[in-house]
C-alpha angles and dihedrals in degrees: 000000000000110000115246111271090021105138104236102239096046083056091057092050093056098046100048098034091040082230123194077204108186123203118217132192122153123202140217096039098145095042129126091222145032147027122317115244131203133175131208106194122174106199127208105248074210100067112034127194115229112213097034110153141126114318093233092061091049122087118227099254092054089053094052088050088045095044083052089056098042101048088050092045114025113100086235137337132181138187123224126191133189111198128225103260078052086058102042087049101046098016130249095284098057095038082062095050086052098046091051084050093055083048092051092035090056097044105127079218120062104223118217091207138032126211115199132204113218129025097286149065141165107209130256117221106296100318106131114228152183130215119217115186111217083019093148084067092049116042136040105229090043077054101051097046094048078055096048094042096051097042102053092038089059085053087057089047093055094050089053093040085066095058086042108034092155090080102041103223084170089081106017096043092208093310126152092249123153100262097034081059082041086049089052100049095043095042101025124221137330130210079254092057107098089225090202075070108043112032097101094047080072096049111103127234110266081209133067117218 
């Protein structure tokens, strides 16, 4: 019997193929600061997980819940994170793709197919894979990872937020909002700061309003 929320054909992947299929989604890719974070989660078919959905449409408080369920359920799960000095040397594309891949690469179960969230890959090893934009909406394990990778980078963001309170990264996350751009300008840049981000928020006007 298909879980509740399994997209039909995934289901029929992983039964005839007998798949270890692991979804992977990766958070904060547009911030101003911080790592990068990305999850691979291969989910029991045994034991679903009702609620599952993409972690932007979530509250808090229902990510947390939902982190809680799919690190006791899932078959296997792994978080993978790229730094900022990753991410100022190889860009933030490819510092997504490499932390997917330390996720991937740390799974306790070795998966036989990768389902990405987003256009683009770069491969890991020879694990055949699929991308699925807007995957996080379709299909449970992509789900689960966006949910992962957000949840335990905000975590991140909170602890930093308390050595740099001035930014609040408790509320922004590292996003480009207007006062964290205001925080920047009036306090300058921390070692958290992706420079390749950041630089020209520092530049002054060449005109005066």
């Amino acid at each position: 019997m298909t879980p509740k929320g399994t997209n039909p054909q995934l289901a029929y992947y992983a039964v005839s193929y007998n798949l270890a299929e692991a979804g992977c989604d990766e958070a904060g890719r547009g911030c101003l600061a911080g790592n990068v974070f990305a999850a691979a989660v291969i989910l029991n078919p045994s034991s679903p997980i009702e609620g599952l959905n993409d972690s932007k449409k979530l509250s808090p408080r229902q990510r947390e819940s939902l982190r809680k369920e799919i690190e006791a359920k899932s078959k296997a799960y792994a978080i993978g994170v790229a730094s900022v000095e990753e991410i100022d040397q190889i860009n933030i594309l490819n510092a997504s793709f490499l932390a997917m891949h330390r996720a991937i690469e740390s799974l306790a179960l070795s998966p036989s197919f990768l389902l990405i969230d987003g256009n683009r890959f770069t491969p890991y090893k020879d694990i055949p894979f699929q991308c699925f934009i807007k995957g996080d909406a379709r299909f449970q394990s992509i789900a689960a990872a966006s949910i992962l990778a957000k949840t335990h980078r905000d975590e991140y963001m909170l602890n930093l937020h308390k050595e740099y309170p001035q930014y609040e990264w408790n509320n922004n996350k590292g996003y480009p909002t207007r006062k964290h751009i205001e925080a920047i300008q009036k306090y300058g840049l921390t070692p958290y700061h992706r420079k390749t981000f950041t630089h020209h928020l520092l530049v002054p006007s060449l005109f005066i309003t």
